[in-house]
C-alpha positions, -999 to 999 in steps of 0.1 A, spaced: -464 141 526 -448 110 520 -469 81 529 -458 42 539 -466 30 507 -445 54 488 -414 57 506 -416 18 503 -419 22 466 -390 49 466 -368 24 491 -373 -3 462 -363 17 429 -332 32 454 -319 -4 460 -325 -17 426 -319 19 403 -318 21 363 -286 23 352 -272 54 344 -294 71 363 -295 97 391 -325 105 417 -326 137 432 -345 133 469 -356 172 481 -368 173 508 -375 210 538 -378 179 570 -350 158 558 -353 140 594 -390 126 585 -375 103 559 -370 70 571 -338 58 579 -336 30 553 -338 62 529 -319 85 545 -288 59 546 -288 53 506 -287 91 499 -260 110 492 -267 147 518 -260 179 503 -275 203 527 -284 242 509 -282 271 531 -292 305 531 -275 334 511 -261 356 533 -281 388 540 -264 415 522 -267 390 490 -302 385 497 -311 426 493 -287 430 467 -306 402 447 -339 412 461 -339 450 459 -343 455 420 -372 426 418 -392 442 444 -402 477 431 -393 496 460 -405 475 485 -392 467 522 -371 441 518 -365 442 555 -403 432 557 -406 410 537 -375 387 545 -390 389 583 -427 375 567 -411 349 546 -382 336 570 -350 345 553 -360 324 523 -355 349 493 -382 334 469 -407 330 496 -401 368 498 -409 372 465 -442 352 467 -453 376 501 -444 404 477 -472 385 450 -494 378 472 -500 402 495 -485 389 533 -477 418 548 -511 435 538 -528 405 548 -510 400 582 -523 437 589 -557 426 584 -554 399 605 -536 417 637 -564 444 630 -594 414 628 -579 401 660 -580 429 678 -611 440 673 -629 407 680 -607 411 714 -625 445 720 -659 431 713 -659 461 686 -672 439 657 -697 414 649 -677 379 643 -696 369 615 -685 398 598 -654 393 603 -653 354 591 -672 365 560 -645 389 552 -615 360 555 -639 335 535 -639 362 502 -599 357 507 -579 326 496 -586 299 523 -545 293 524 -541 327 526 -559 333 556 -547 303 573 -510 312 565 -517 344 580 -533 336 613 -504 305 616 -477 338 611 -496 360 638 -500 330 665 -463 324 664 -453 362 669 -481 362 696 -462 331 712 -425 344 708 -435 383 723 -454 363 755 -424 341 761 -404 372 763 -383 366 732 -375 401 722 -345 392 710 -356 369 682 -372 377 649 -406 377 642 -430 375 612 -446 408 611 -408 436 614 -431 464 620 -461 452 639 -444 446 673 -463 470 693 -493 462 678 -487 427 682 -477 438 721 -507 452 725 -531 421 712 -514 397 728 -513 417 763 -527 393 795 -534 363 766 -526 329 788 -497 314 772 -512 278 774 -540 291 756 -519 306 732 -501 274 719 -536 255 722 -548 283 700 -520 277 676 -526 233 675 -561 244 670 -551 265 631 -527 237 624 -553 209 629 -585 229 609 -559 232 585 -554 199 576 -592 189 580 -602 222 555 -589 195 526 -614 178 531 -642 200 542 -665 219 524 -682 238 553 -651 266 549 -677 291 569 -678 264 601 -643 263 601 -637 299 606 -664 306 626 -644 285 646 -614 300 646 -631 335 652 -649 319 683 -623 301 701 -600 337 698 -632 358 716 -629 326 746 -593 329 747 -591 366 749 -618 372 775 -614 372 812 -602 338 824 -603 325 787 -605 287 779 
């Protein structure tokens, strides 16, 4: 993330640029940039592909595959589907709708389940659980409808999130997002999701908190 410091630095060499030069700015939250920066760049906004270019690009790089799948997991975004192909999202979001559900059902020891996701890539995991959160949140709000994460886990998904308290649900989510940040910086992986593990067995009991 861009810090004070260096959009200051970037602000400078945009007001006073080497000549014949050009700076290309990328940037996924174009409305984070300061305005003083925003207001000296030049917007060209890149938008999806539309989806029958998307398979046809996809299909022959995915050996067989479903596409379908894994444009839901990635978002749309056509590399990003690539990479869940690479690295394993869909499998991975399996494991974590099935590790989920049976730390609901009492049917597993927690540690053995949070020394299972430390032998997997800490992003990984985290990625995962964010993915599985946000279907839980969009299925409780009633947003059939819209698209989520995991194309053919719905009823599974249905099922694990049945009776969850919504508030609890986004608190839940906050909760990833936050360890997330602080696993940078700590070592003590095993603490953090022993956490996680814990605070999904108090949400998903009987009046949860």
């Amino acid at each position: 993330a861009m810090n004070r410091p260096a959009a200051n630095a970037l602000l400078k060499t945009l007001e006073e640029p080497a000549s014949r030069s050009v700076l290309i700015l990328v940037s996924s939250h174009p409305h984070r940039l300061p305005a003083t920066i925003r207001s000296r760049c030049q917007v060209v906004r890149f938008a999806n592909p539309d989806s029958d270019t998307v398979r046809n690009w996809l299909g022959p790089r995915t050996s067989g595959a479903d596409v379908d799948e894994l444009l839901a997991i990635s978002g749309g975004v056509p590399l990003r589907a690539l990479q869940a192909l690479q690295e394993g999202w869909v499998t991975e979001g399996q494991r974590l709708v099935d590790d989920l559900g049976a730390l609901r059902q009492r049917s597993i020891n927690p540690l053995q389940i949070v020394e299972e996701w430390g032998k997997r890539p800490l992003t990984l995991v985290f990625d995962g659980l964010k993915r599985c959160v946000s279907d839980l949140i969009k299925l409780a709000n009633g947003l059939a409808g819209n698209p989520i994460y995991h194309l053919r886990m719905r009823d599974d998904l249905q099922c694990l999130g049945q009776g969850i308290d919504l508030r609890q649900l986004y608190r839940f989510n906050d909760e990833i997002l936050r360890l997330e940040r602080d696993s940078t910086n700590n070592l003590n992986v095993q603490m953090l999701l022993e956490y996680i593990a814990n605070r999904w067995l108090q949400i998903t009991r009987p009046g949860g908190q």
